[in-house]
C-alpha positions as CSV (number, residue, x, y, z in Angstrom):
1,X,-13.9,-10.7,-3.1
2,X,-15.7,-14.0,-2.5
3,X,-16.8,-14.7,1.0
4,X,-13.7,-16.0,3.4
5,X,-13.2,-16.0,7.1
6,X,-11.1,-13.0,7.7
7,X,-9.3,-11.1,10.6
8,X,-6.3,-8.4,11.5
9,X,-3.3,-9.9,12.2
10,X,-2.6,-9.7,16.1
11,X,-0.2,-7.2,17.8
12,X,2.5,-10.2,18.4
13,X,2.2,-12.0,15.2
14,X,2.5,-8.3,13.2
15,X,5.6,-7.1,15.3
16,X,7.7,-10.4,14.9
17,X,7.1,-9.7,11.0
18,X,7.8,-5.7,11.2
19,X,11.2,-6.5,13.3
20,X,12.5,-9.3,10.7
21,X,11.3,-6.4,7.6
22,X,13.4,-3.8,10.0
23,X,16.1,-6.3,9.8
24,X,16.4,-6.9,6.5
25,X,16.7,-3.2,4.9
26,X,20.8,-3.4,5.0
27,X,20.2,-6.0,2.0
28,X,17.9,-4.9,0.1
29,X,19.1,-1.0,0.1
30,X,22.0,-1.6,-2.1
31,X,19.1,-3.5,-4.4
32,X,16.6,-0.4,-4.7
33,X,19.3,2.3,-4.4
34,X,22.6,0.7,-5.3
35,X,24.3,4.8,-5.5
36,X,23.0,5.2,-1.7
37,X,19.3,6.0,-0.9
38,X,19.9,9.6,-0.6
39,X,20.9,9.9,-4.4
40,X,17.8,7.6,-5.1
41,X,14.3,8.5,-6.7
42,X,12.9,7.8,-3.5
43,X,14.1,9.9,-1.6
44,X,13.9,12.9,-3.4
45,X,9.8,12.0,-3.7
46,X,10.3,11.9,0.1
47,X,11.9,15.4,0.2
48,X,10.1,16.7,-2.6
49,X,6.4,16.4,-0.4
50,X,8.2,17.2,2.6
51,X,9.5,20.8,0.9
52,X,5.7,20.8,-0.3
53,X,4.5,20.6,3.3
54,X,6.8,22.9,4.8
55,X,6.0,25.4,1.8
56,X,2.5,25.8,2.8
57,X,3.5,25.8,6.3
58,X,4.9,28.8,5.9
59,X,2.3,29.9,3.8
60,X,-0.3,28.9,6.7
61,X,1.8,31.2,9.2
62,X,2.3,34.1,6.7
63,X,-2.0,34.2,6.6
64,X,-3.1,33.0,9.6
65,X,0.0,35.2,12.1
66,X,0.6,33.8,14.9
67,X,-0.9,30.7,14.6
68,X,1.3,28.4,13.3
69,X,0.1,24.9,12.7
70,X,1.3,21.9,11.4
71,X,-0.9,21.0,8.4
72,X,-2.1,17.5,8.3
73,X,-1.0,17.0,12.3
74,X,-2.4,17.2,15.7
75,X,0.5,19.0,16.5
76,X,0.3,22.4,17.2
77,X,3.7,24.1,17.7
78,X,4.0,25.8,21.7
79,X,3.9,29.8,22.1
80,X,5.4,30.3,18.9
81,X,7.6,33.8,18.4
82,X,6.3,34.8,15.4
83,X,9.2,37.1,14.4
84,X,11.1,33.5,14.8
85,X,10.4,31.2,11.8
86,X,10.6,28.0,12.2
87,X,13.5,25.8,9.8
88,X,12.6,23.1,7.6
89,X,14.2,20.8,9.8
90,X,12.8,21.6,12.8
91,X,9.4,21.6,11.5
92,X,10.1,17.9,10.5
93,X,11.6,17.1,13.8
94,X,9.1,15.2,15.5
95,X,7.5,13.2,12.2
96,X,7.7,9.9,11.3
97,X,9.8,8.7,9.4
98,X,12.7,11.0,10.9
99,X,14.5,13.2,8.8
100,X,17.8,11.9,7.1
101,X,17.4,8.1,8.0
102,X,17.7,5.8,5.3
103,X,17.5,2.9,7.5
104,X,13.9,3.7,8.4
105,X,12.8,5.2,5.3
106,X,13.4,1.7,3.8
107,X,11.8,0.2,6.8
108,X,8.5,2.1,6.4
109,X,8.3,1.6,2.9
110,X,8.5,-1.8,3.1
111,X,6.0,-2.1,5.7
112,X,3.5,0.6,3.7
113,X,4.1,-2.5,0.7
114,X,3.1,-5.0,3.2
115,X,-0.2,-3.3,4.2
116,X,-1.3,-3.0,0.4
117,X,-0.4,-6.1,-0.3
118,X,-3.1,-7.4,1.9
119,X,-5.4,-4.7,1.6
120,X,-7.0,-6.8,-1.4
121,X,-4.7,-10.6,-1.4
122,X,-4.7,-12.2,2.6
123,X,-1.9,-14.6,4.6
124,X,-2.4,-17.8,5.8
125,X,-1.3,-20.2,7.8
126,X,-1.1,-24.2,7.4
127,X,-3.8,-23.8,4.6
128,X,-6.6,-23.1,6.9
129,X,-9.2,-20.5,7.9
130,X,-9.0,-18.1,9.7
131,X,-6.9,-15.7,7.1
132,X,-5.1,-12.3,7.3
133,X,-4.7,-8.9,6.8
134,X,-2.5,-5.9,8.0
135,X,-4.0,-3.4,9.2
136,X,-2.8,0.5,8.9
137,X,-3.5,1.6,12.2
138,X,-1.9,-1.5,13.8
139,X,1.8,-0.5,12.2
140,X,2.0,2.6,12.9
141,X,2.3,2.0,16.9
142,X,4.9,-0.9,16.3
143,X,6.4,1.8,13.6
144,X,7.3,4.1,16.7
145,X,8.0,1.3,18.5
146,X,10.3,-0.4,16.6
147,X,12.3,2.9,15.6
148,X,12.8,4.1,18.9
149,X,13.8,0.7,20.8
150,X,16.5,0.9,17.8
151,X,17.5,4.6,18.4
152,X,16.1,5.9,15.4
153,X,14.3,8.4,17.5
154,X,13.7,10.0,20.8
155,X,11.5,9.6,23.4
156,X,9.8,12.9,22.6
157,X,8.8,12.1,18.9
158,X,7.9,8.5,20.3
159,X,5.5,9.9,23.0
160,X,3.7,12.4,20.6
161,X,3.7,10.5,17.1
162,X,2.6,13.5,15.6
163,X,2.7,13.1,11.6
164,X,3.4,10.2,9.0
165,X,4.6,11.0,5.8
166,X,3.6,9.1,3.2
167,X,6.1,6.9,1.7
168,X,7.7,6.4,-1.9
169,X,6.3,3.4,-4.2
170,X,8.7,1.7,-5.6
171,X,8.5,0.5,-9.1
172,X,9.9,-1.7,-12.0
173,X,12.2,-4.3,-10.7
174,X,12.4,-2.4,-7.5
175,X,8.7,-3.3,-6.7
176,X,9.8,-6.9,-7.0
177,X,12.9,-6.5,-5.1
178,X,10.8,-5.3,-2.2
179,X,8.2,-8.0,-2.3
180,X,10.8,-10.7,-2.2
181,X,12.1,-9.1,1.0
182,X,8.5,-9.2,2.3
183,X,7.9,-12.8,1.0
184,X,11.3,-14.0,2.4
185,X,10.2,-12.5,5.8
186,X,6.4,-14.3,5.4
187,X,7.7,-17.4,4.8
188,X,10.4,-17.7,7.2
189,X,7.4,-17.2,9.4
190,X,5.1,-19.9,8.0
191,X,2.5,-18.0,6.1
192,X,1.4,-17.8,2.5
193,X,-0.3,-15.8,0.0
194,X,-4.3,-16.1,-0.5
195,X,-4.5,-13.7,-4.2
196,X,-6.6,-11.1,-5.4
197,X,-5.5,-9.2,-8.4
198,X,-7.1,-6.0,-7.6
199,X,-8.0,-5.2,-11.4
200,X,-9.7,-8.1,-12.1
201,X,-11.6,-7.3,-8.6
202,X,-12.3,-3.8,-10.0
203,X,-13.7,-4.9,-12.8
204,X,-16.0,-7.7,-11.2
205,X,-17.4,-5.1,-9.3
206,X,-17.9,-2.7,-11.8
207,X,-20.1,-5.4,-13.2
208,X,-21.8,-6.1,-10.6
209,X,-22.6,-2.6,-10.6
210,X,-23.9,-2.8,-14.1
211,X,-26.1,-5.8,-13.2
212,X,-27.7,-3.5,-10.5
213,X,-28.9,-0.8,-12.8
214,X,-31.3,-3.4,-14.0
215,X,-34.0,-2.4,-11.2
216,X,-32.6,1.0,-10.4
217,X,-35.3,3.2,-9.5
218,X,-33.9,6.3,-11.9
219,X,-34.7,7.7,-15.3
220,X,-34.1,5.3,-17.9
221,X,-31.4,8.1,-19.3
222,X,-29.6,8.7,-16.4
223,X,-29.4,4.9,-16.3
224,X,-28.1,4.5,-19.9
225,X,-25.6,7.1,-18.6
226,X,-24.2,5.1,-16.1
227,X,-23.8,2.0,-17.8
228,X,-22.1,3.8,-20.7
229,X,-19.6,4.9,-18.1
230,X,-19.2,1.7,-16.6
231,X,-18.4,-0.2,-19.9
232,X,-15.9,2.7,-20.8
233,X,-13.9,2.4,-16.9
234,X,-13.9,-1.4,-18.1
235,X,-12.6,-0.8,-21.6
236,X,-10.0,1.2,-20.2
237,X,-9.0,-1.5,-17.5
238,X,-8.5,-3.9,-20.5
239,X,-7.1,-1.6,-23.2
240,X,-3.1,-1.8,-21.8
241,X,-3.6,-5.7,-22.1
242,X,-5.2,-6.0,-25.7
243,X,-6.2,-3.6,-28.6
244,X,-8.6,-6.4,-30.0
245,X,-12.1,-6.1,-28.8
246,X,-13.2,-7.7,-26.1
247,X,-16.9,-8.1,-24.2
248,X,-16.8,-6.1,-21.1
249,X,-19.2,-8.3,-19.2
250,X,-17.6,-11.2,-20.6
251,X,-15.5,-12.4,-17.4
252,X,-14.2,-15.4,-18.1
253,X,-12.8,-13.9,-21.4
254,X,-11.1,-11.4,-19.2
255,X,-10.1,-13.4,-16.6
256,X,-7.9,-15.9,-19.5
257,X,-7.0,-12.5,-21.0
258,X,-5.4,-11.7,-17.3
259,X,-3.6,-15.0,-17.5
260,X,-2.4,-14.4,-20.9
261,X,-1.2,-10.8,-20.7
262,X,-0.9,-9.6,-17.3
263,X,2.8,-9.5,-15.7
264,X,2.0,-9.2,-12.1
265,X,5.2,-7.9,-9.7
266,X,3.3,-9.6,-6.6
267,X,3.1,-13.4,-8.2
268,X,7.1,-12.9,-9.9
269,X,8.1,-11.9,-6.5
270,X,6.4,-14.5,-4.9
271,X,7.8,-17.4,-7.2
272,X,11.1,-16.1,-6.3
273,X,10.4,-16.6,-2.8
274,X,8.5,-19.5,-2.4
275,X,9.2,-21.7,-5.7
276,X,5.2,-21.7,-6.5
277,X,2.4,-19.6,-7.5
278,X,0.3,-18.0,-4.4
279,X,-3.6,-19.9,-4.0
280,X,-5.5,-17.5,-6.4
281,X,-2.8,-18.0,-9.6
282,X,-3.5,-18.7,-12.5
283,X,-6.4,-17.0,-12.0
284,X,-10.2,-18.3,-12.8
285,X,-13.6,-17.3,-13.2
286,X,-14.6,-19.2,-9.6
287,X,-12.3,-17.1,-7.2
288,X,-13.8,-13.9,-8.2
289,X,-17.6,-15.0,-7.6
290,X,-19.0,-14.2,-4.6
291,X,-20.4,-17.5,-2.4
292,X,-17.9,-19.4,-3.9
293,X,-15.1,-21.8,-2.3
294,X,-11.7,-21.8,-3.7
295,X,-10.3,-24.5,-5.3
């Protein structure tokens, strides 16, 4: 990524944004799940690892007796009876997001969508430095927070915040549908989006990589090796975008390739909610050069 002043978003700024997200799930759920969430793909991804989990939690108490922990969790269940096994819903009693809530299901997956979309692209404000980024470890807090000033949970699951299971990605138009509601939120509070496509980041790095062999100090045939897998993970990048050949170290031809072919859900969304293209789009060569301004 070239060089830009960059920092977490504070605690204030990040909660004002998770509350209006929190907000807006009643309208977009009939969007993403218009026969009800719990008849959705989504959830039954959701249930589907949470069976997993609780499958080889009883597997961990069937070989390890009396012992029975939570896998993944620093919670350890108290003076377990081991002829008592524990439900599947009480196992999943004190995770995050709770059991059965669509509300906050939605909620979380919307915030997880917000976290990778500035784990490579980064908001800003007014057009000027400094710019930012969501971090993981910041949302999960306000996640408790949020869902337990709302009643979603009680004070016991908020005081030991045990486990966070992973949420669904949505995808098709669903993707888009959730990054409008995430734009919508953005832009009602003032920011905008600084874009990164993370491919075309990939493969400028993979290059980079390729340029470093150069003066690497192993056997020219271990080398050779490792270029020939570098052009192939490039090849690959660009093969569901073009069967014509083009140069993998060529980036400007990949980057107008990009422009021509790629469909992008984060920059349709984002034209749907703001009316523009986000700083970064169309791409070009310059905003994926290191030591470079943007322009």
């Amino acid at each position: 990524m070239p060089y830009t002043a960059f920092e977490k978003l504070n605690k204030k700024a990040l909660a004002v944004l998770l509350e209006k997200l929190y907000a807006a799930v009643p309208a977009l759920l009939p969007l993403i799940a218009p026969e009800g969430w719990k008849n959705s793909r989504y959830y039954h991804m959701m249930m589907y690892e949470r069976q997993e989990q609780y499958q080889n939690f009883i597997q961990s108490m069937a070989d390890m007796g009396t012992k029975q922990y939570r896998p993944h969790s620093r919670y350890i269940v108290p003076n377990p009876d081991p002829e008592e096994e524990i439900d599947f819903d009480s196992y999943f009693s004190i995770t995050f997001p709770p059991l059965y809530d669509d509300h906050i299901e939605v909620f979380y997956t919307l915030v997880v969508m917000l976290v990778e979309l500035t784990s490579c692209s980064l908001l800003i404000r007014n057009g000027a430095e400094p710019h930012y980024y969501v971090d993981e470890d910041g949302t999960e807090a306000l996640l408790y927070e949020i869902a337990y000033r709302h009643g979603h949970i009680d004070q016991y699951t908020y005081d030991t915040k045990a486990t966070i299971c992973s949420a669904p990605v949505l995808d098709n138009l669903n993707q888009i549908q959730g990054l409008e509601c995430i734009f919508a939120v953005l832009r009602s509070e003032g920011y905008a989006l600084k874009h990164w496509d993370d491919e075309l980041l990939y493969i400028r790095e993979l290059q980079e990589g390729y340029d470093d062999l150069t003066y690497a100090p192993i056997p020219a045939q271990e080398k050779e090796m490792a270029r020939q897998e570098i052009r192939e993970r490039i090849q690959n990048c660009l093969a569901e975008y073009t069967q014509s050949p083009v140069d993998p170290f060529d980036f400007r031809s990949i980057v107008a390739l990009f422009n021509r072919r790629k469909i992008c859900p984060i920059i349709l969304a984002y034209l749907h909610a703001y009316d523009e293209f986000p700083i970064g789009y169309p791409y070009t060569y310059r905003h994926y050069n290191e030591g470079n301004e943007w322009i």
